[in-house]
FIFIKE-922650 format. One record per residue (C-alpha): chain; x, y, z; residue in one letter; residue number from 1. Coordinates in pm, whole numbers, always signed. Example, Ala and Ser with C-alpha at 12.3 -4.5 7.8 and 13.67 -1.06 7.14 Angstrom:
{"A",{+1230,-450,+780},"a",1}
{"A",{+1367,-106,+714},"s",2}
This chain:
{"A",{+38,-3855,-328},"x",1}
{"A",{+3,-3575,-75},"x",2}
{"A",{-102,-3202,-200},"x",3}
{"A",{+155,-2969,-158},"x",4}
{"A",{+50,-2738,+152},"x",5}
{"A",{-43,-2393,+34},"x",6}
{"A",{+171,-2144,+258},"x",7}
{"A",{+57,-1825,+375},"x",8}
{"A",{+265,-1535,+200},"x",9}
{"A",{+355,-1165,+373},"x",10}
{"A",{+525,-842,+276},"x",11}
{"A",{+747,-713,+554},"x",12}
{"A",{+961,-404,+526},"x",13}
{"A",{+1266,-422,+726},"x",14}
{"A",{+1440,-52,+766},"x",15}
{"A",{+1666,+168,+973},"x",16}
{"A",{+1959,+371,+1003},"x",17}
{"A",{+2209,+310,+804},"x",18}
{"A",{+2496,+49,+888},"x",19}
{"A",{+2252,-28,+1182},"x",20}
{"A",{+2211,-395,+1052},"x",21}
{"A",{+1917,-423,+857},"x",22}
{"A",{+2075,-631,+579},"x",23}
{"A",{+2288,-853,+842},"x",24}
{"A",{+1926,-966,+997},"x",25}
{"A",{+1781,-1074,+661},"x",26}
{"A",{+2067,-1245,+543},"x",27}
{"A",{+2106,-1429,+886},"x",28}
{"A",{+1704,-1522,+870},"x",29}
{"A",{+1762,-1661,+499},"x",30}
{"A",{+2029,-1865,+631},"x",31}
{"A",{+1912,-1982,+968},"x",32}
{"A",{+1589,-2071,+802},"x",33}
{"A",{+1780,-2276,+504},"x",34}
{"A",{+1630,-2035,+247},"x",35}
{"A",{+1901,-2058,+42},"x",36}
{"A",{+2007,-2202,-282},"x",37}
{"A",{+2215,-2500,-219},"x",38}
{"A",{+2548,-2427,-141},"x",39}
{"A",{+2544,-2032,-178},"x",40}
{"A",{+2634,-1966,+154},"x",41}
{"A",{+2915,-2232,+145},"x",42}
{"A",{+3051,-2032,-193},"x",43}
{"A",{+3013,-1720,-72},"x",44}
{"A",{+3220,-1778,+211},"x",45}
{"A",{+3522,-1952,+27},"x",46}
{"A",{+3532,-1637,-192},"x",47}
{"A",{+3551,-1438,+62},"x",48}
{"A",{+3869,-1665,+234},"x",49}
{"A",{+4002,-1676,-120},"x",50}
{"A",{+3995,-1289,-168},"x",51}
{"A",{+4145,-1217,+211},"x",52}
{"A",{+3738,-1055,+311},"x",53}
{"A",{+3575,-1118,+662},"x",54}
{"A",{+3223,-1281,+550},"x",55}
{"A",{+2933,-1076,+640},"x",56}
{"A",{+2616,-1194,+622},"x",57}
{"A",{+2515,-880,+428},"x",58}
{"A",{+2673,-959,+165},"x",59}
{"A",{+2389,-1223,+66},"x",60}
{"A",{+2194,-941,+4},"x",61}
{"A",{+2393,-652,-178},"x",62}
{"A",{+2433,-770,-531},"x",63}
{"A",{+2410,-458,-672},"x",64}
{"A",{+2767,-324,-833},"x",65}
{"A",{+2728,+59,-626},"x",66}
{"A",{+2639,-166,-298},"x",67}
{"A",{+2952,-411,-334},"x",68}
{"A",{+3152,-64,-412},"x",69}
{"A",{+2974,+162,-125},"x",70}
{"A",{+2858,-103,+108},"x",71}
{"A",{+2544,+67,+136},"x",72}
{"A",{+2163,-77,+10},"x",73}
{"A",{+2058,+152,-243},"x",74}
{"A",{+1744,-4,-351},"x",75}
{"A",{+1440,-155,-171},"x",76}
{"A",{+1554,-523,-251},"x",77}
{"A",{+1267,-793,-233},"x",78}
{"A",{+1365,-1139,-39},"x",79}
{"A",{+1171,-1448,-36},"x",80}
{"A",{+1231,-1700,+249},"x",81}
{"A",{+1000,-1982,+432},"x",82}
{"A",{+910,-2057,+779},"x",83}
{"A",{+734,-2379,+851},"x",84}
{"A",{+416,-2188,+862},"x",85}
{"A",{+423,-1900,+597},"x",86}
{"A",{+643,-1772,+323},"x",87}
{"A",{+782,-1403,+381},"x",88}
{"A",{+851,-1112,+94},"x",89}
{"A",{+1110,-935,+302},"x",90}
{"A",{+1181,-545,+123},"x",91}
{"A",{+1491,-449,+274},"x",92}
{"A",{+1445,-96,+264},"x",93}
{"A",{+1737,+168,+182},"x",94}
{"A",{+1846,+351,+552},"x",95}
{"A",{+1993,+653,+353},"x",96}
{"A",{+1868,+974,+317},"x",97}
{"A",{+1894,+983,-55},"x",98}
{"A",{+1678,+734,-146},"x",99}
{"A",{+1386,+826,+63},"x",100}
{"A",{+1165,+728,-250},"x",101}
{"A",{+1268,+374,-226},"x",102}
{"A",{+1233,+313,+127},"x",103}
{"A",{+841,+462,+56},"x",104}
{"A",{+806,+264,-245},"x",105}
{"A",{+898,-78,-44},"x",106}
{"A",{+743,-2,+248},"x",107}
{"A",{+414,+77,+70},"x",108}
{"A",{+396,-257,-33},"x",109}
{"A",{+405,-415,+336},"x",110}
{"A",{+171,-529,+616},"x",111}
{"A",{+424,-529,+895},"x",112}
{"A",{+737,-358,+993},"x",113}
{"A",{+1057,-399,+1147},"x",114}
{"A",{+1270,-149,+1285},"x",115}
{"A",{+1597,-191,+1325},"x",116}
{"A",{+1856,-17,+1590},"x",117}
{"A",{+2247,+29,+1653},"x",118}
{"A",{+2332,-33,+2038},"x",119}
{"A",{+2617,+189,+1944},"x",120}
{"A",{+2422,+477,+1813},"x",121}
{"A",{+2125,+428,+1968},"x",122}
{"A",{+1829,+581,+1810},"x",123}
{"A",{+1946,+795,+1522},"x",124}
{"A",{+1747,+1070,+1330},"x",125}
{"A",{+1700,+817,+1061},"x",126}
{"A",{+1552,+564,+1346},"x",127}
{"A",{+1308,+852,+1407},"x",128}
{"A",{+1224,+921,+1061},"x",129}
{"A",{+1191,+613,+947},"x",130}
{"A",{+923,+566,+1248},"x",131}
{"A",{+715,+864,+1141},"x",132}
{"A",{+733,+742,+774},"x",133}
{"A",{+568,+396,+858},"x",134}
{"A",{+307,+600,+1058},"x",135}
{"A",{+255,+823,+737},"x",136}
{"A",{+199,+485,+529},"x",137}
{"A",{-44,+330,+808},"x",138}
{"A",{+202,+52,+882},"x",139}
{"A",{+82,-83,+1262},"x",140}
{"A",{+251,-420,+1288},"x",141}
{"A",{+613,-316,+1401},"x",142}
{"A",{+884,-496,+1611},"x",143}
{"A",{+1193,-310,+1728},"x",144}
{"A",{+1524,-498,+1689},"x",145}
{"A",{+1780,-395,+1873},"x",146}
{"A",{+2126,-510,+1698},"x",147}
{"A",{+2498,-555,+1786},"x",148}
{"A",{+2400,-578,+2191},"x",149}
{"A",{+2727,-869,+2165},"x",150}
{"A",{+2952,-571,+2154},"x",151}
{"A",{+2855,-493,+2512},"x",152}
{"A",{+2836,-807,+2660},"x",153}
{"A",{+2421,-821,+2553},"x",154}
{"A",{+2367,-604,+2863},"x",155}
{"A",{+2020,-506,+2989},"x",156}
{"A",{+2058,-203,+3103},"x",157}
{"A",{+2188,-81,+2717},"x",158}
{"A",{+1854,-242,+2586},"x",159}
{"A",{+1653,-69,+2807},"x",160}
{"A",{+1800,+219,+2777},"x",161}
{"A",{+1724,+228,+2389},"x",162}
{"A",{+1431,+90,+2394},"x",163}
{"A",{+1277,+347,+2675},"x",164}
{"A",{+1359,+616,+2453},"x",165}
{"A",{+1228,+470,+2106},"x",166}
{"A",{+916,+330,+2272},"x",167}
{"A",{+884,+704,+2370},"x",168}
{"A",{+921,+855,+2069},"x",169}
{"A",{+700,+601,+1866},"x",170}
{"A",{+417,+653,+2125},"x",171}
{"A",{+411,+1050,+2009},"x",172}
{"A",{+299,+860,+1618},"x",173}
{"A",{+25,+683,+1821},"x",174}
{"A",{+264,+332,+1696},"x",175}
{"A",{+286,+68,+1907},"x",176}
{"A",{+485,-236,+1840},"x",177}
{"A",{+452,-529,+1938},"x",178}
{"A",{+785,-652,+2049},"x",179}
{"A",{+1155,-473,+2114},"x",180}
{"A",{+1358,-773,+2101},"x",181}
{"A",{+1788,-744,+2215},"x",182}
{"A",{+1964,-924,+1898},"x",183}
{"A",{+2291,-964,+1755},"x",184}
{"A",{+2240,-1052,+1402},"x",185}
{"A",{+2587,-1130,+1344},"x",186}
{"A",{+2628,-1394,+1567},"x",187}
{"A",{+2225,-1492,+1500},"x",188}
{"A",{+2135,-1417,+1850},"x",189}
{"A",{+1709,-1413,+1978},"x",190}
{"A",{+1689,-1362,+1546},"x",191}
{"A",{+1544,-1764,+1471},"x",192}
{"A",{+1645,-1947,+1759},"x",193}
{"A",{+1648,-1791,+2127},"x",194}
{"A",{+1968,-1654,+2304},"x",195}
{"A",{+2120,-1821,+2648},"x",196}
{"A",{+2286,-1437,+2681},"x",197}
{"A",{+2006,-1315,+2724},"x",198}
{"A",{+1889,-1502,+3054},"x",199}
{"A",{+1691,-1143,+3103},"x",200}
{"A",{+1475,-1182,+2811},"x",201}
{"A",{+1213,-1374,+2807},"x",202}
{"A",{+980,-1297,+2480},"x",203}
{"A",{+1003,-1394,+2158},"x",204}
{"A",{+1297,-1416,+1897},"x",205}
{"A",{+1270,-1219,+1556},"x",206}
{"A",{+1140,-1507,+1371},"x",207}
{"A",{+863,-1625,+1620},"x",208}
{"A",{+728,-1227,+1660},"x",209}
{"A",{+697,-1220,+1272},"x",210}
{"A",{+489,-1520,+1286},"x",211}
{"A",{+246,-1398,+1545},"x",212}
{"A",{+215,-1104,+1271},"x",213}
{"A",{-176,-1121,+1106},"x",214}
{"A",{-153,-1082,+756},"x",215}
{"A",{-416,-924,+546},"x",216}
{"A",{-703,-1098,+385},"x",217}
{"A",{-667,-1145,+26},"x",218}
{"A",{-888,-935,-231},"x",219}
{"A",{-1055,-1238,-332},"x",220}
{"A",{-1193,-1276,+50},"x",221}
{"A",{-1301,-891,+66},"x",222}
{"A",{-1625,-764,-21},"x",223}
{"A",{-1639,-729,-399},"x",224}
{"A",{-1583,-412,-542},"x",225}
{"A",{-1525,-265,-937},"x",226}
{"A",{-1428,+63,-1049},"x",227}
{"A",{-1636,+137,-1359},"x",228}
{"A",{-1381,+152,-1642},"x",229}
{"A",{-1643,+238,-1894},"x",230}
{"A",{-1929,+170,-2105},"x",231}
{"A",{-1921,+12,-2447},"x",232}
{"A",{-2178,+15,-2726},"x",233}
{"A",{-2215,-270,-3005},"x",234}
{"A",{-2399,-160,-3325},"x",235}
{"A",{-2275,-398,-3571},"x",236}
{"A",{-2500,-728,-3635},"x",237}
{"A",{-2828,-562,-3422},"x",238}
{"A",{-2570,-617,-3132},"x",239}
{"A",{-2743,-421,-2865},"x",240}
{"A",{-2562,-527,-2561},"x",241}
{"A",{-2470,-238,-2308},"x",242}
{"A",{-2084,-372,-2179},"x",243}
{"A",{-2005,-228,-1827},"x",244}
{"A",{-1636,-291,-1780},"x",245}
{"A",{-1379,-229,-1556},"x",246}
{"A",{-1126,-459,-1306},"x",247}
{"A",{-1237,-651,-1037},"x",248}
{"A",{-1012,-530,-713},"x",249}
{"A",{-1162,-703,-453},"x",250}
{"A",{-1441,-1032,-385},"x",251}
{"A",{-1642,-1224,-657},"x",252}
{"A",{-1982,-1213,-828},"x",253}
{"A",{-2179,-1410,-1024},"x",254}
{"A",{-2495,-1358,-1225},"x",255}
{"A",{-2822,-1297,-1132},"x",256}
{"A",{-2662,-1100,-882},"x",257}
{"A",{-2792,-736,-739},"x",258}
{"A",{-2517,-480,-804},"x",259}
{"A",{-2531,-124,-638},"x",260}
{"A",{-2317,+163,-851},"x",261}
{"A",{-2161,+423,-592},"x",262}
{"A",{-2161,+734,-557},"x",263}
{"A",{-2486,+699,-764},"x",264}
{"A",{-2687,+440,-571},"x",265}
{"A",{-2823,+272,-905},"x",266}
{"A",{-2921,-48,-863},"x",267}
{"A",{-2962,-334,-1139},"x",268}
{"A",{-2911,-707,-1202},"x",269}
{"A",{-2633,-874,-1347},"x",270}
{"A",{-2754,-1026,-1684},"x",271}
{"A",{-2427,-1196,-1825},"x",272}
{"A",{-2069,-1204,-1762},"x",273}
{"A",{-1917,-1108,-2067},"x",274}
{"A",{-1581,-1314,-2232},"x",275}
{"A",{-1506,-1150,-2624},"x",276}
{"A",{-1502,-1452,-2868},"x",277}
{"A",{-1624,-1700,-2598},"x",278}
{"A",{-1931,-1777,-2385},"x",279}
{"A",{-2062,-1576,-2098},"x",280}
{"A",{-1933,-1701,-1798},"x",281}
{"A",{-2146,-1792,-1429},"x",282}
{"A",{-1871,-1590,-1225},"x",283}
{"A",{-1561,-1352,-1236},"x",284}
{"A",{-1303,-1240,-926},"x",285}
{"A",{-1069,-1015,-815},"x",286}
{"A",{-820,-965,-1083},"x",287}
{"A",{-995,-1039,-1395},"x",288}
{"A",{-1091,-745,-1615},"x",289}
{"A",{-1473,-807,-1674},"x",290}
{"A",{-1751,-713,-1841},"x",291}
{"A",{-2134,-698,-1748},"x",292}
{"A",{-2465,-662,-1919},"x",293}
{"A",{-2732,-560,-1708},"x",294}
{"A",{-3125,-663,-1670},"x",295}
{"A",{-3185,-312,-1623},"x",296}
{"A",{-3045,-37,-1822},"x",297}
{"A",{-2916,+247,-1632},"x",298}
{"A",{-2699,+546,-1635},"x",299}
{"A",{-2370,+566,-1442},"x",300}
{"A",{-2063,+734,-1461},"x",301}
{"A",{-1680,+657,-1560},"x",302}
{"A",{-1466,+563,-1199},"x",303}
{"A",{-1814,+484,-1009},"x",304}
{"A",{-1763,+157,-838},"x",305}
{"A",{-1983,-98,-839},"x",306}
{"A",{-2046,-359,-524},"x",307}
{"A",{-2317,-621,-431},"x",308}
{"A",{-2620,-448,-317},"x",309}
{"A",{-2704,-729,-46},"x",310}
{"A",{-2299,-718,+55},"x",311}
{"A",{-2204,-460,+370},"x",312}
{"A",{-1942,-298,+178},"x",313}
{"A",{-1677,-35,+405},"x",314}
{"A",{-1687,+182,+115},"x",315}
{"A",{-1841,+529,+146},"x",316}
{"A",{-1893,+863,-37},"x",317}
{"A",{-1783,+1174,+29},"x",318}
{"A",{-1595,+1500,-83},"x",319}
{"A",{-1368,+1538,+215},"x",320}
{"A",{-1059,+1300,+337},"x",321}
{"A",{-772,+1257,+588},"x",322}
{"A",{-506,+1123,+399},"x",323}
{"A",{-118,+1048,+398},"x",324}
{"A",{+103,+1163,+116},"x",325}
{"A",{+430,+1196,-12},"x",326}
{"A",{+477,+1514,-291},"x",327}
{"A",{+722,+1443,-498},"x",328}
{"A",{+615,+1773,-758},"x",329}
{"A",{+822,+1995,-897},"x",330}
{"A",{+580,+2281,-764},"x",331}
{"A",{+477,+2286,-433},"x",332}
{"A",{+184,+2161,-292},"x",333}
{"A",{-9,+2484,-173},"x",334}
{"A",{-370,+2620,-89},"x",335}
{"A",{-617,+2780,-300},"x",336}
{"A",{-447,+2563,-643},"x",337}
{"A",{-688,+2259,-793},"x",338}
{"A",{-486,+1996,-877},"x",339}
{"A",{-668,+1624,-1047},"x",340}
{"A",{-676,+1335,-757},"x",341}
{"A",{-711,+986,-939},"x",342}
{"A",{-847,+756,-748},"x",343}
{"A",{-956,+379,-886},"x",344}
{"A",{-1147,+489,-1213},"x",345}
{"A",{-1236,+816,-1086},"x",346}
{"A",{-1102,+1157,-1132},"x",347}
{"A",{-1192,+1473,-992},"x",348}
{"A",{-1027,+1779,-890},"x",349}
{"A",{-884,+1866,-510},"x",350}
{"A",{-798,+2103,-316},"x",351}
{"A",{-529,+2111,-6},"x",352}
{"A",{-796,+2243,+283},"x",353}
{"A",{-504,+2166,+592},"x",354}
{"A",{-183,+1959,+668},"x",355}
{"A",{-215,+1790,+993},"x",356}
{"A",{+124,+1711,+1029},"x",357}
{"A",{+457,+1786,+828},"x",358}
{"A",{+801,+1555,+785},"x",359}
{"A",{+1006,+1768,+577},"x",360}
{"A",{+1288,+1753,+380},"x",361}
{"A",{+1534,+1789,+694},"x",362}
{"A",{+1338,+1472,+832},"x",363}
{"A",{+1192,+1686,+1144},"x",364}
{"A",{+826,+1626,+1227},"x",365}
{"A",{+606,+1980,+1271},"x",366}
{"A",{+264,+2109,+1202},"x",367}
{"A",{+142,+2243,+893},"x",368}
{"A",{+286,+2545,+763},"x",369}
{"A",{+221,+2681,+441},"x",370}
{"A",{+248,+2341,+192},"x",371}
{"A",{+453,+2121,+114},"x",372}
{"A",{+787,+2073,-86},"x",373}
{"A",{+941,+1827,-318},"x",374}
{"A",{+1019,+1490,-103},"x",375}
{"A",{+798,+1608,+226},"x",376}
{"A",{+560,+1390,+367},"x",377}
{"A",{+250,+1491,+543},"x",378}
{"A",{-149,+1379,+698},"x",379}
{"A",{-377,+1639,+498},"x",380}
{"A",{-707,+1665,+454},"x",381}
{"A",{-828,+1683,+83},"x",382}
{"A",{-1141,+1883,-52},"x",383}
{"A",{-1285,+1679,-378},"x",384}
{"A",{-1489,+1909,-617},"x",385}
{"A",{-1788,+1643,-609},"x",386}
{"A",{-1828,+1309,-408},"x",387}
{"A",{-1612,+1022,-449},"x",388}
{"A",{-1664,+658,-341},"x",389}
{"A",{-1381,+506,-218},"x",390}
{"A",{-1274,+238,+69},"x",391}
{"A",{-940,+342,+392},"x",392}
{"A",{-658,+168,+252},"x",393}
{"A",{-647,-84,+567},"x",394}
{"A",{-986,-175,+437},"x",395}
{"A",{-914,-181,+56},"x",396}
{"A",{-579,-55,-70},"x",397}
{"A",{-728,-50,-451},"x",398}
{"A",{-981,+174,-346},"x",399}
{"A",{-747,+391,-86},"x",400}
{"A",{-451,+449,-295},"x",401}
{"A",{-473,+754,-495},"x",402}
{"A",{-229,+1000,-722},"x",403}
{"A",{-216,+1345,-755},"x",404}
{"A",{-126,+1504,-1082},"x",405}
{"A",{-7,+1902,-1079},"x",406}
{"A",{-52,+1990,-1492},"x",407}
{"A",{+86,+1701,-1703},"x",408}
{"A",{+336,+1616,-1349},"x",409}
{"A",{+239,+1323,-1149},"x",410}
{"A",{+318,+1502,-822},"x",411}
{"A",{+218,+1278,-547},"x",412}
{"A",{+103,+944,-404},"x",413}
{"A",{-111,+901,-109},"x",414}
{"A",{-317,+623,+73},"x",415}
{"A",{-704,+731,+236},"x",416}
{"A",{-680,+735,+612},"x",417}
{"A",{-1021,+822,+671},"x",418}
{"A",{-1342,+1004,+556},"x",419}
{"A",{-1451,+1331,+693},"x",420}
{"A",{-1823,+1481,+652},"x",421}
{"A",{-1912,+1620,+317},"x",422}
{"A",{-1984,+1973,+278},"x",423}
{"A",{-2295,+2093,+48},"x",424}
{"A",{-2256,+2082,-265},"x",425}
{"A",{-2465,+2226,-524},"x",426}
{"A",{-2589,+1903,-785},"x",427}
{"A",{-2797,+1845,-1114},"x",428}
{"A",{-3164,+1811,-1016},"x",429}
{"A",{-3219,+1432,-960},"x",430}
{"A",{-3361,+1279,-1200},"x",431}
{"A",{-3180,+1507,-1436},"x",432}
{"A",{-2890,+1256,-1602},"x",433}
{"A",{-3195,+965,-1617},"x",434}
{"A",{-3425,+1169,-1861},"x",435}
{"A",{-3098,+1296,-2077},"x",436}
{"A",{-2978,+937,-2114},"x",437}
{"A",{-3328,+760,-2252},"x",438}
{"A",{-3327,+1087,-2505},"x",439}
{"A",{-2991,+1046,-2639},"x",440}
{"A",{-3085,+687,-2662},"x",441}
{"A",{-3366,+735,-2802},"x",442}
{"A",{-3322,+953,-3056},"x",443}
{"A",{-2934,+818,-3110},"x",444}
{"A",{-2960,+453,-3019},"x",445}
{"A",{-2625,+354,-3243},"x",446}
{"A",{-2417,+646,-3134},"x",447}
{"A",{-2464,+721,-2782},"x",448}
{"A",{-2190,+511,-2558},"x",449}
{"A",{-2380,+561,-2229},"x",450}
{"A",{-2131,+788,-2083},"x",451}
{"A",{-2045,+1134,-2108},"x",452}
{"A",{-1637,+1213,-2212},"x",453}
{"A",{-1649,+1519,-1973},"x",454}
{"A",{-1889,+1831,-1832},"x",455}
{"A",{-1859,+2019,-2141},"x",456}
{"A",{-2023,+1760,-2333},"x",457}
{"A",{-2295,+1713,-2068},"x",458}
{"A",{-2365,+2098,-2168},"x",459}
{"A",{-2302,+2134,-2517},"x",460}
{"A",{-2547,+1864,-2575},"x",461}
């Protein structure tokens, strides 16, 4: 018997103004690719002949009671359909501007993009905004579909037109995509199979540009990387086994292995994967939650992350970042206020040191003013209050997907663009946290954890 072929998977995010189309396209892809349950779109269509409704292929999608009652998409749905090749997560992505959160929630999730535009409108303010946002989110695979070109006889000089003025405005976000594509998602024109009224056209249909789409690697294929959790202690039974545990985000390792903690730079040997109530294991991977005892005993820190010493790792250190954020606090975000950035295991506190580039809560793109408000999007660059390891999110989105917490409110969500050069800092005298640790565990072998709970401790003690 033949193994079942393993199918690539991808998250897409399809979005645009509203009533533009964007839930017409994905219902005409599920049914042009036979992704559908048996005889649903069969049903659906006799209920709509029974009830006196012109079928839309929409309505495959909207489910939801407030949908059916305001025709609108109010959430960022998730859609599963197959190509011959790969197997597509589709997040149809609200176009309204009251539920910008969803459309950021969804789209945060994807690898790709597409954009979809009225021939009738043209490119609305939400066409624009919803451009900037997948900018914001780092979203580079895009394809521009533009929709209902059968209500003007799919004539090139309206698709040109349009897609002129978006290419434009998308060049301005430094966002290039990789196709604009004249559709009609009604009728299921250039969206799966290619369009004889479009003799003009020549590229690709909807279907075929997704597939030329590269999809990420999976974690388990990355270099491997671990945020340090913590570390546990055993006294009972003469149990002296240091635990160093966190969850694996990204690669494999095994043991015997050469680990490397960052931002400390300790190095030490993996002595035994650790199972509770089992054996040690030869391995672990991205995924599992783990624990590690170590040939060599050493101090490290809560949130360091620890990689293979001999692996080329794109993670780095440093105290300053470019970043992309949505605030969603009830305060603003301002200067000269320390708020806590969490970050993989770490924590530390940040300051706002400049916004690069506003979208605020009227949708309109401008340069940094004085902070920003409840729903605004912006590319800032972060201070951190001491040196942070962490990864870009294109490299690793575990390590390059952070929060921000204002007080007890968790005010805002943001993904690493890029590392900027640290600025001094003073620091403990090295060697300093080495010669405290083998006192304490010394002295305190069945009471000291390895780790310190937090700075005052470090100095009370």
């Amino acid at each position: 018997m033949r193994a079942k072929r393993h199918l690539d998977r991808m998250n897409i995010v399809i979005t645009g103004h509203v009533d533009h189309g964007k839930s017409t396209l994905v219902g005409r892809m599920l049914a042009d690719t036979s992704s559908l349950p048996k005889g649903k779109l069969d049903a659906l269509k006799r209920q709509c002949e029974k009830n006196g409704r012109i079928f839309e292929y929409s309505m495959l999608l909207d489910a939801l009671e407030d949908e059916q009652r305001q025709g609108i998409t109010i959430d960022s749905a998730r859609i599963f359909f197959k190509s011959k090749t790969r197997e597509y997560i589709i997040i149809d992505a609200p176009g309204h501007i009251e539920f910008l959160r969803n459309m950021l929630s969804g789209a945060s999730r994807a690898v790709a993009a597409v954009l979809v535009i009225d021939a009738i409108e043209g490119v609305a303010e939400n066409s624009k905004r919803h451009g900037l946002l997948l900018s914001l989110l780092g979203i580079s695979q895009t394809l521009v579909a533009v929709n209902k070109l059968d209500l003007f006889g799919y004539d090139e000089a309206v698709f040109r037109r349009i897609k002129n003025e978006y290419e434009k405005y998308l060049e301005s976000l430094n966002v290039k995509p990789l196709a604009f594509i004249p559709i009609s998602a009604r009728e299921g024109k250039n969206v799966v199979t290619s369009a004889s009224e479009t003799p003009w056209y020549n590229g690709k249909t909807v279907l075929q540009t997704l597939e030329s789409f590269r999809n990420l690697p999976s974690n388990e294929k990355l270099f491997f990387a671990m945020p340090l959790q913590d570390v546990y202690r055993f006294s009972d039974d003469n149990d002296e086994r240091r635990i160093y545990a966190g969850t694996i985000v990204s690669g494999e390792i095994k043991r015997g292995d050469l680990v490397r903690f960052l931002p400390s730079n300790k190095e030490a040997h993996i002595k035994n994967i650790e199972v509770w109530n089992a054996p040690s294991r030869e391995s672990a991977k991205t995924g599992e939650a783990s624990g590690f005892t170590l040939k060599e005993e050493i101090y490290v820190k809560n949130g360091e992350v620890m990689v293979k010493a001999d692996e080329s790792a794109p993670i780095v250190v440093s105290s300053k970042i470019r970043a992309n954020l949505i605030w969603l606090g009830e305060r603003p975000l301002v200067f000269n206020e320390s708020y806590l950035l969490k970050l993989g295991g770490a924590k530390t506190s940040v300051t706002l040191a400049k916004i690069e580039r506003v979208l605020d809560r009227d949708f309109n793109a401008q340069g940094g003013g004085g902070g920003l408000r409840r729903n605004e999007c912006g590319s800032v660059i972060l201070s951190l209050s001491r040196p942070m390891a962490l990864s870009t999110f294109h490299n690793n989105a575990a390590l390059g997907r952070f929060v921000i917490v204002d007080g007890y409110d968790a005010a805002a969500a943001g993904i690493v663009l890029e590392s900027l050069k640290d600025e001094e800092k003073g620091e403990m005298p090295d060697g300093f946290e080495e010669e405290l640790f083998a006192l304490l565990n010394r002295y305190f072998p069945h009471r000291f954890s390895g780790t310190f709970s937090s700075d005052k401790e470090k100095r009370c003690i």
